[in-house]
C-alpha positions as MATLAB code, in Angstrom:
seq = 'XXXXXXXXXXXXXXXXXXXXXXXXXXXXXXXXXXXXXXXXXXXXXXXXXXXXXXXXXXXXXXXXXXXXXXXXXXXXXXXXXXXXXXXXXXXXXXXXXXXXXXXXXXXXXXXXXXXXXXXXXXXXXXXXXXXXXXXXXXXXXXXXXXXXXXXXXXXXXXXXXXXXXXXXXXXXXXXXXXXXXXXXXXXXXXXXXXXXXXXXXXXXXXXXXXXXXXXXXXXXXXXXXXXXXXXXXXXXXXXXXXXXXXXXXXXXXXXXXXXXXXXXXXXXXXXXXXXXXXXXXXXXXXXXXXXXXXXXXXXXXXXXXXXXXXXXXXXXXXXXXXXXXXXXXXXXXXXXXXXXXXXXXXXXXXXXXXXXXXXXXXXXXXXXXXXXXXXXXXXXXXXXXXXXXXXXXXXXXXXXXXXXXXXXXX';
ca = [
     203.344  122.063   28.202;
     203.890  122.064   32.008;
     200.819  123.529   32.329;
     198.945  121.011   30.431;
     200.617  118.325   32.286;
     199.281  120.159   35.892;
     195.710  120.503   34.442;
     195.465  116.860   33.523;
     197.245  115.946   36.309;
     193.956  117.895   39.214;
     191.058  116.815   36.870;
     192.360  112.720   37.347;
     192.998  113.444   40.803;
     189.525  114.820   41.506;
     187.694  111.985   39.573;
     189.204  109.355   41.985;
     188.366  111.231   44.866;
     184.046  111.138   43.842;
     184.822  107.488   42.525;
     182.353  105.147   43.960;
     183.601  102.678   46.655;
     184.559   99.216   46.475;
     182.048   96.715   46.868;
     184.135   94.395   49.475;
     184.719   97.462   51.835;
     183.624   96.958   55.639;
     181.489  100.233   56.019;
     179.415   98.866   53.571;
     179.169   95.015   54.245;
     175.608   94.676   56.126;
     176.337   93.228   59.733;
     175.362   89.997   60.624;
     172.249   89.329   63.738;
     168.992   89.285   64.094;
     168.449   93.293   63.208;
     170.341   93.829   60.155;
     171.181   97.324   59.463;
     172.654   98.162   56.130;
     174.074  101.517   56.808;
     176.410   99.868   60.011;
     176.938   97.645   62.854;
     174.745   99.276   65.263;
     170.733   97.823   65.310;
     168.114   99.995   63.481;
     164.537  100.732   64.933;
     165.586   99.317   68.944;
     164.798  102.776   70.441;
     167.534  102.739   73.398;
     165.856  105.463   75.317;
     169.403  107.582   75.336;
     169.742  110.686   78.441;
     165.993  111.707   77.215;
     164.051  112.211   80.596;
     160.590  111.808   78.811;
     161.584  108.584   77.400;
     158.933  106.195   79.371;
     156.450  108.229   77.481;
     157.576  105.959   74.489;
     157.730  102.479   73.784;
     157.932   99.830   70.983;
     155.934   99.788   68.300;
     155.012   96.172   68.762;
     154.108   96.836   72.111;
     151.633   99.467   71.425;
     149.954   97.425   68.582;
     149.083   94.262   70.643;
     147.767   96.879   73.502;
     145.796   98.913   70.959;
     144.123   94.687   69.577;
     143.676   93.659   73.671;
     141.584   97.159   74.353;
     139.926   96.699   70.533;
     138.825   93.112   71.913;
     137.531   94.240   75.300;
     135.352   96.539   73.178;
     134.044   94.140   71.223;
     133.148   91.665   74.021;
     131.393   94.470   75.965;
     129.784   95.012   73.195;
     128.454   90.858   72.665;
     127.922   90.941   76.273;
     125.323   93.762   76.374;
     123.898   92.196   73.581;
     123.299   88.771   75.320;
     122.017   90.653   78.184;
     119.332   92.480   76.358;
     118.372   89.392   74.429;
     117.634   88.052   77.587;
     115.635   90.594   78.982;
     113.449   90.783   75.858;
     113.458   86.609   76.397;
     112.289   86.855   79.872;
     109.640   89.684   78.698;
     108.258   87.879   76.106;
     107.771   84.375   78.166;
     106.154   86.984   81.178;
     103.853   88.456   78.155;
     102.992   84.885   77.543;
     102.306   83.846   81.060;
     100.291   87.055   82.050;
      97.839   86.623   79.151;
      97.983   82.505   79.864;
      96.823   83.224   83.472;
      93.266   83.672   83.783;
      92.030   85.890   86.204;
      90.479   83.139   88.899;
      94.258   82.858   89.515;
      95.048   82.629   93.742;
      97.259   85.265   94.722;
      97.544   84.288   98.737;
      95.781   86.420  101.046;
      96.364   89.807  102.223;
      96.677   88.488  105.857;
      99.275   85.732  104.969;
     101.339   88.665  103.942;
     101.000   90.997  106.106;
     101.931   88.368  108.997;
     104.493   86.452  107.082;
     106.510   89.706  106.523;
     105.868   90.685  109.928;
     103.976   94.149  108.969;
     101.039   93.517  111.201;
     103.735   92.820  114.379;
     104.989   96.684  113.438;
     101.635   97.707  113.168;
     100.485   96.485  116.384;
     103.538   97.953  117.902;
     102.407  101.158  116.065;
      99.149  101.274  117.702;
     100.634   99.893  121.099;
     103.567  102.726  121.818;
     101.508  105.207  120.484;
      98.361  106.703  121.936;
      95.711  108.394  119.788;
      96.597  110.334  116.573;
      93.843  108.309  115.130;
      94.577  109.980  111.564;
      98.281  109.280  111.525;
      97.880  105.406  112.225;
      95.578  105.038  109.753;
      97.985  107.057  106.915;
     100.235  104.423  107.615;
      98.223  101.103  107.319;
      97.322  102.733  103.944;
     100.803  103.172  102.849;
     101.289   99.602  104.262;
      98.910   98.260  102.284;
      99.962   99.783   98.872;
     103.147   97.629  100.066;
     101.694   94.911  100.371;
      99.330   94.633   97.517;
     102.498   95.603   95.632;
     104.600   92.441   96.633;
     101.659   90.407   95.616;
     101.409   91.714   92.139;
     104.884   91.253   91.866;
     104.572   88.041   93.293;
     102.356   87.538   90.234;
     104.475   89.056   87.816;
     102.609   92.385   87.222;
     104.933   95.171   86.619;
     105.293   97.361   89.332;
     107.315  100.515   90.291;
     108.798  101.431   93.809;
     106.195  104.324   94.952;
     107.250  107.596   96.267;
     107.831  107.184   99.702;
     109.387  110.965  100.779;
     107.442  111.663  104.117;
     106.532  115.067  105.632;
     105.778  114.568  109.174;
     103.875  118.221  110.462;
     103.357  118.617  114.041;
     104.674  120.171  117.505;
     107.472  118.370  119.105;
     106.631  115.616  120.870;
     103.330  114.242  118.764;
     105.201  111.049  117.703;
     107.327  111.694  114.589;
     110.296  109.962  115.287;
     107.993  106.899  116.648;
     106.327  107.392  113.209;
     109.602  106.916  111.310;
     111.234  104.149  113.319;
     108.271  102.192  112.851;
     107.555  103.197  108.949;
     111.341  102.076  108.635;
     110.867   98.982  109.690;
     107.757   98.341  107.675;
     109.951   99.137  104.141;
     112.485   96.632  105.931;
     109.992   94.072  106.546;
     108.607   94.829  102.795;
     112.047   94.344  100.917;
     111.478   98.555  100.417;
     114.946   99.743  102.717;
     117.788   97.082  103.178;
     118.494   98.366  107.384;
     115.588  100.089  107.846;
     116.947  102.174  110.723;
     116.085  106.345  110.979;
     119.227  108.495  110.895;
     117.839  111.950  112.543;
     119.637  114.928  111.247;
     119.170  118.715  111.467;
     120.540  121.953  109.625;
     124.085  121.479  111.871;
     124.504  118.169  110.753;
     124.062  118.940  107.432;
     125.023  122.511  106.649;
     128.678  123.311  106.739;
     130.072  126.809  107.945;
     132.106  127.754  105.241;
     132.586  127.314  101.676;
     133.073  123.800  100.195;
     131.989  122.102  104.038;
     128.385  121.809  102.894;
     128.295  118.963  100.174;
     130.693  116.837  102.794;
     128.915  117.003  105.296;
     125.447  116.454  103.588;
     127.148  113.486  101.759;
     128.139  111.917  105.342;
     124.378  112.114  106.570;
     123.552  110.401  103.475;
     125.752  107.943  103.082;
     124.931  107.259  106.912;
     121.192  106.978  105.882;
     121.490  104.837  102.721;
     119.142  101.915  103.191;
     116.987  103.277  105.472;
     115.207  106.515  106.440;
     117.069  109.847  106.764;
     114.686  112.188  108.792;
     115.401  116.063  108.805;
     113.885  117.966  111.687;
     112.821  121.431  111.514;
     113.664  121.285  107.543;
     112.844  124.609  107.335;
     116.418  125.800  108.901;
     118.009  124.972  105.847;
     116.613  127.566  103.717;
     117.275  131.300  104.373;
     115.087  133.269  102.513;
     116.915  136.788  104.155;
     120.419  135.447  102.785;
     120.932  134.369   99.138;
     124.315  133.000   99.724;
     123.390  130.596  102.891;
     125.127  127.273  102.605;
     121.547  125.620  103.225;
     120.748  125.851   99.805;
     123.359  123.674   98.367;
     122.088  120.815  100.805;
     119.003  121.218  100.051;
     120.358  120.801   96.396;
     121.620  117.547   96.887;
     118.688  116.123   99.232;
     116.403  116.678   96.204;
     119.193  114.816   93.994;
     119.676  112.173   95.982;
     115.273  111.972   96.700;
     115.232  111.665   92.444;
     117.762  109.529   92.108;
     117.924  106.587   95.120;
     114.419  106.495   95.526;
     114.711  102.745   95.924;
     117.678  102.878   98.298;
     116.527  105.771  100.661;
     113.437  107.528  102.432;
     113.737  111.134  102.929;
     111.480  112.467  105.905;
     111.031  116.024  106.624;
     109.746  117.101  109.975;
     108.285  120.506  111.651;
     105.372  123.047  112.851;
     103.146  123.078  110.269;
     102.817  126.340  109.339;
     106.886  126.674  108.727;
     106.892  123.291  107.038;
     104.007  125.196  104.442;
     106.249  127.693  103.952;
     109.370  126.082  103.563;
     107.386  124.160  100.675;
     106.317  127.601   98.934;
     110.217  128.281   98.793;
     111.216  124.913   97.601;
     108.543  123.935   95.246;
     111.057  120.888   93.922;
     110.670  119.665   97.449;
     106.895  119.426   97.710;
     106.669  117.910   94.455;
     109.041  114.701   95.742;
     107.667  114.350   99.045;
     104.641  112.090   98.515;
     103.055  111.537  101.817;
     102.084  114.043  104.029;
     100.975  113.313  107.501;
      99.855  115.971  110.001;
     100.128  114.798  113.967;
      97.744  117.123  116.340;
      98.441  118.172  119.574;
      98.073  114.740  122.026;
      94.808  115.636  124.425;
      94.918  115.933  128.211;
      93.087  112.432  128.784;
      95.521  111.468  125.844;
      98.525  112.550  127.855;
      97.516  110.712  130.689;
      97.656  107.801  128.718;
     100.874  108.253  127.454;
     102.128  108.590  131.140;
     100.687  105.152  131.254;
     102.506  103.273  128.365;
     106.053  104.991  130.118;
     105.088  103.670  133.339;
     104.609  100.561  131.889;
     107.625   99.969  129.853;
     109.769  100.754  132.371;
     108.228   98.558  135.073;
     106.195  100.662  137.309;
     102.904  100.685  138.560;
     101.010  104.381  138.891;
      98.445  104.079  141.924;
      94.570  104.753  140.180;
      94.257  107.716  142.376;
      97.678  108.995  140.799;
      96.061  109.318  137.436;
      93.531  112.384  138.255;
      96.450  114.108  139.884;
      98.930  113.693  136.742;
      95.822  115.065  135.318;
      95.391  118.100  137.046;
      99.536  118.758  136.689;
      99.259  117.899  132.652;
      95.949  120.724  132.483;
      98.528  123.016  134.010;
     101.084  122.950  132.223;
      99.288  123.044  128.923;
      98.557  126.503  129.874;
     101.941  127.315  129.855;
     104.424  127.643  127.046;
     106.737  125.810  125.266;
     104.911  122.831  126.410;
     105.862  119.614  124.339;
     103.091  117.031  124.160;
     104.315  113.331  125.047;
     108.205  114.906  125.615;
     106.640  116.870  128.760;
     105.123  113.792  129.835;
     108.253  112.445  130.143;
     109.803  114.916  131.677;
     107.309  114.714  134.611;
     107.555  110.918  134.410;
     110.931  111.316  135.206;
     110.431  113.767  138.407;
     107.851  111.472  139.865;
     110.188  108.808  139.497;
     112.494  110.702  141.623;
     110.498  111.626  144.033;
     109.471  108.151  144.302;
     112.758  106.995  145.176;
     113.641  109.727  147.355;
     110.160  108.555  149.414;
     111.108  105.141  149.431;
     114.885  106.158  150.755;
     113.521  108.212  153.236;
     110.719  105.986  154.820;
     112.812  102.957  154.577;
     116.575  103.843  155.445;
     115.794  107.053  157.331;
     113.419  106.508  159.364;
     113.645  102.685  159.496;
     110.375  101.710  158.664;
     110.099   97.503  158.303;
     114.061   97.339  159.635;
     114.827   99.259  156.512;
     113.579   96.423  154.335;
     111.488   97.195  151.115;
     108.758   95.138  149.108;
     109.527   94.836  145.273;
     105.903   96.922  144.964;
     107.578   99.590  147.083;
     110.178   99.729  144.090;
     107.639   99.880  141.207;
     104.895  102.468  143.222;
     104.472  105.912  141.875;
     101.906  107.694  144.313;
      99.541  110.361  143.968;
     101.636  112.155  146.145;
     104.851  111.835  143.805;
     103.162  113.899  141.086;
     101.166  116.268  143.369;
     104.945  117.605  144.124;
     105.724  118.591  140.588;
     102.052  120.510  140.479;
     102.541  121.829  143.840;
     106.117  123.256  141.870;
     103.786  124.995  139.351;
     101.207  126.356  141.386;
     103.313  128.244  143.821;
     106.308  129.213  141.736;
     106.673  132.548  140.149;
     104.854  133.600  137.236;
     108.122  133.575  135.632;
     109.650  130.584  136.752;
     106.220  128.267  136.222;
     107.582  127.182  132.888;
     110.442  125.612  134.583;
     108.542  123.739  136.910;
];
């Protein structure tokens, strides 16, 4: 009987314990705010970030949706404004289209003088054939590559279609035939033309533009550029930057991004390569991708002795001074000389020995005037600008009697 009792007494007590809860209890009662949470007090789905050292990498879930509808709108206005921008362009095609086949062909384009003087291409010409003496050929490669300019501005004047030619120069020659003259000028034409925004020649060669170890190359070749952009980057002696006896010479990876950069800003840069010919033709039959860029090619022969004399001429004049007419025969004689010899440089020689008889024209003028007194020491302004006979006769006097050795230096 007492055992009943017990029995009855653990099955009642274990029913109340798995009884459900009363209704009116506070665990249960859903809190009152904004964020009701019905299983406590404490607001559901506010991430509080807790000790979790990655938690800016999360955020609301709001948040994230209005950021993911901004970038989805962007998008879709990118989108509507390319389209407006091509409907244009087929707008403005079709109304050229029109007018082309409207015009008739009677139609005044302007002459080819007006341009050439209104964009001041003649002025560089003239310079062209002022500065530089001879090299018949070369002057006349570059009135034809003027004039494709020029007819080219009228047709686009017009409204032809029209394409920026290739204007990647090799310049072949010995040193001092005029190259750099060449490019200065040829960069001022594209200026003139609306071809270069500066115009100006940048002059680099392999040390500006090859690096000396690993990863220096591409920086420095990107300087030169970037220094260039606009105008006309000319590489001398190109043919340094190959090395056909070492496979892993940094040269190649500038030459690498020369022929990039001569692909790809065409419009915003001139590349000019300079050198002997013969090394130039040969650095071509290495780098075929080079030849096939470089549209132009313009060859500048040795300057003549008469030539030469010239050239002595144009210095003398630019810098003020007047060479006496029996001074001329003498230069002569010195320039016939010294072609002889080696390492002679064309119109760079000439100045060299423009520069000695320059000196020894002073040193003349010092010694007859405040050495030995002649006048009371006082000087005409012709005495200033002479250069005598006997000025250069002193530099060929130097190569006749010096040492078979030391006649180069002379």
């Amino acid at each position: 009987m007492k055992f009943s009792a017990a029995v009855s007494l653990l099955f009642v007590a274990s029913a109340s314990a798995f009884a459900p809860a009363s209704v009116g209890r506070a665990a249960t009662q859903i809190a009152a705010g904004s964020n009701q949470n019905p299983f406590g007090n404490t607001e559901s789905l506010q991430y509080t970030g807790g000790d979790d050292p990655n938690n800016k990498n999360y955020g609301r879930l709001k948040e994230k949706l209005n950021e993911a509808d901004i970038e989805r709108r962007k998008i879709q206005e990118e989108a509507e404004r390319r389209e407006r921008a091509a409907e244009i362009r087929r707008e403005e095609r079709l109304a050229k289209i029109a007018y082309m086949k409207e015009m008739p062909d009677s139609q005044p384009a302007g002459t080819v003088d007006e341009f050439m003087f209104k964009e001041g291409v003649q002025d560089q010409l003239d310079k062209l054939d002022r500065d530089l003496v001879g090299l018949v050929a070369v002057k006349q490669r570059v009135k034809e590559i003027a004039a494709l300019l020029v007819l080219d501005k009228m047709r686009r004047k017009l409204g032809f279609e029209t394409s920026v030619p290739s204007l990647h120069m090799s310049f072949t020659g010995a040193p001092g035939t005029g190259k750099t003259t060449v490019a200065v000028r040829m960069g001022q034409i594209l200026a003139k033309m609306g071809y270069a925004r500066r115009g100006h020649v940048v002059l680099a060669t392999r040390d500006d533009l090859v690096g000396q170890y690993v990863g220096h190359t591409a920086p420095k070749t990107k300087e030169m550029i970037k220094k260039a952009m606009g105008g006309v980057l000319l590489v001398d002696e190109a043919y340094y930057l190959y090395n056909a006896a070492n496979d892993r010479d940094y040269g190649q990876e500038s030459i690498e991004i020369l022929l990039n950069v001569m692909e790809n800003n065409q419009d915003d840069l001139v590349v000019a390569v300079a050198g002997y010919k013969d090394r130039m033709d040969k650095f071509f039959s290495y780098i075929p991708g080079m030849m096939s860029r470089i549209g132009n090619h313009i060859d500048f022969p040795n300057y003549s002795a008469d030539e030469l004399v010239q050239i002595a001429g144009v210095m003398a004049r630019d810098l003020e001074y007047n060479i006496d007419d029996d001074a001329y025969d003498t230069f002569k004689n010195y320039i016939e000389e010294r072609m002889k010899l080696p390492y002679f440089s064309n119109a760079r020689t000439v100045r060299n020995a423009m520069d000695r008889a320059r000196m020894n024209s002073a040193i003349r003028t010092f010694e007859k005037y405040a050495i030995e007194g002649v006048n009371g020491g006082v000087c005409t302004v012709a005495d200033l600008k002479n250069i005598s006979s006997e000025d250069f006769q002193i530099i060929l006097d130097d190569i006749l009697n010096s040492d078979t050795e030391k006649r180069i230096f002379a």
